[in-house]
C-alpha positions in Angstrom: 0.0 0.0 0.0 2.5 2.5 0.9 4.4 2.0 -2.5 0.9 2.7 -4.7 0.9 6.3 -2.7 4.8 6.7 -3.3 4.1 6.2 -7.2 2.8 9.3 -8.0 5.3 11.3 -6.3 8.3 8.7 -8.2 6.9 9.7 -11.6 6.7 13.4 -10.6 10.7 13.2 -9.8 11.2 11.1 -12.8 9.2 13.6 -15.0 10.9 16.9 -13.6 14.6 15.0 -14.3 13.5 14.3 -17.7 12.2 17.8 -18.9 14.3 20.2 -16.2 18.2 18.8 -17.8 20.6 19.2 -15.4 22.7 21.5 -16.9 19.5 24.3 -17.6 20.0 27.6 -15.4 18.5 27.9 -12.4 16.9 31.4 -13.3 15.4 30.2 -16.7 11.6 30.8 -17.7 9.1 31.4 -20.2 7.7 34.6 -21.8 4.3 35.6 -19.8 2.2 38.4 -20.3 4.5 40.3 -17.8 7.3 40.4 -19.8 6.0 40.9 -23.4 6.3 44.1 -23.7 9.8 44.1 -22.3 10.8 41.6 -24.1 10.0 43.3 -27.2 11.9 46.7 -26.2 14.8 44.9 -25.3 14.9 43.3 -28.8 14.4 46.7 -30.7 16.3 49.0 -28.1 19.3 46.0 -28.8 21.8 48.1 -30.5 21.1 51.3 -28.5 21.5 48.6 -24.8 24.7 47.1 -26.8 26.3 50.3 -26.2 25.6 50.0 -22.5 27.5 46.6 -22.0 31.2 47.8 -22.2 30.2 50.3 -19.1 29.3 47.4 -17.2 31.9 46.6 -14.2 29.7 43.8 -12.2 26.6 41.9 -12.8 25.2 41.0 -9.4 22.2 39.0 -11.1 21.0 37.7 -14.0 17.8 36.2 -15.1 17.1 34.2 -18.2 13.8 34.4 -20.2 13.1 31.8 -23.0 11.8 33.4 -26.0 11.4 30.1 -27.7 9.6 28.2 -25.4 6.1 26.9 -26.7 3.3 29.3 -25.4 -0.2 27.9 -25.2 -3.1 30.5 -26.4 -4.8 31.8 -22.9 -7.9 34.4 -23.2 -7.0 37.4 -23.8 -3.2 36.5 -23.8 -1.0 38.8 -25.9 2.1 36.6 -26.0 3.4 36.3 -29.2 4.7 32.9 -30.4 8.4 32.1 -30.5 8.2 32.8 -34.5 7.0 36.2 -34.0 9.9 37.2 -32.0 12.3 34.9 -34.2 10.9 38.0 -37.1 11.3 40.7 -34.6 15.0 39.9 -33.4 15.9 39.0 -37.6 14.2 43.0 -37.9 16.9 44.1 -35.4 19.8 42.0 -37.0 22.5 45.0 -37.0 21.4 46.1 -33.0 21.2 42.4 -31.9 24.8 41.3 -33.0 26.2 44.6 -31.8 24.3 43.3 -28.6 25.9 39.5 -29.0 29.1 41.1 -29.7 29.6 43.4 -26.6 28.4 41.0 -24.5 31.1 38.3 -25.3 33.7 41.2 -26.0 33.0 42.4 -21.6 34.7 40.1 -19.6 32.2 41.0 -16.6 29.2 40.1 -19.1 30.6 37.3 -20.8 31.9 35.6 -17.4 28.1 36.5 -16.0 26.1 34.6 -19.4 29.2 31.4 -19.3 28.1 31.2 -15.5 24.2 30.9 -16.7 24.9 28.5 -19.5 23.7 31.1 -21.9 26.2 31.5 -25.0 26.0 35.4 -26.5 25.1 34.1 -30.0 21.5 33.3 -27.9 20.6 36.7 -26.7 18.0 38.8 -28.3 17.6 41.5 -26.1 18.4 42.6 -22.5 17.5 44.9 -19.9 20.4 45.9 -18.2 19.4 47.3 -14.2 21.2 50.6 -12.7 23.1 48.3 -10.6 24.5 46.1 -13.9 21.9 43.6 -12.7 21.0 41.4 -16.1 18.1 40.2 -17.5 18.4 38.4 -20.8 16.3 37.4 -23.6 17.2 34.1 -25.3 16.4 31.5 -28.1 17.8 27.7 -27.1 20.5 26.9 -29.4 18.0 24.8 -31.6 15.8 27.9 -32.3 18.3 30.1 -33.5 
């Protein structure tokens, strides 16, 4: 009896291990209807944020926002699909590789996005805090 009420919670572990890899960052997560709209400015502000990044002399945090991850429709839901901002970030080639560039080119930045598991060729946008606090807008390497 006790192992039948023990099941569930095994294939709840087993389930997390398969979909959560080990090696993901600990602050990653999804698009919601919170972040769209900073998402989007962080893609079309790229180039203007890119030259932001060589001023920076310490990240103190950095969060990690999925543009790619599958959204499911919700009423009244204004998230745009991964494709949509796929077209918004190719819109803002030049601003985004300046972005991608300065990023990796910062040693503070580039030590901050290794540390996250996030490679600069990801980022699409980023909202950079007073305090060089980080928070990044990313395709997985699949999606981009």
């Amino acid at each position: 009896m006790k192992s039948l009420k023990s099941l569930p919670l095994a294939f709840a572990l087993a389930a997390t291990a398969i979909i959560l890899p080990a090696t993901a960052p600990a602050a990653l997560a999804q698009v919601t209807n919170i972040d769209v709209q900073w998402a989007i400015s962080s893609i079309q502000m790229a180039g203007k944020r890119a030259a932001q990044v060589p001023g920076i002399k310490k990240v103190p945090s950095v969060g990690v926002i999925r543009l790619d991850v599958p959204t499911i429709p919700m009423f009244n839901g204004d998230v745009p699909d991964w494709q949509e901002f796929k077209i918004m970030t190719q819109r803002n080639a030049a601003g985004v590789a300046k972005l991608q560039r300065n990023l990796a080119a910062n040693p503070v930045t580039a030590a901050a996005l290794a540390k996250n598991h996030v490679s600069p060729g990801q980022v699409a946008g980023v909202q950079i805090g007073s305090n060089g606090a980080l928070r990044l807008y990313i395709f997985s390497a699949r999606n981009w």
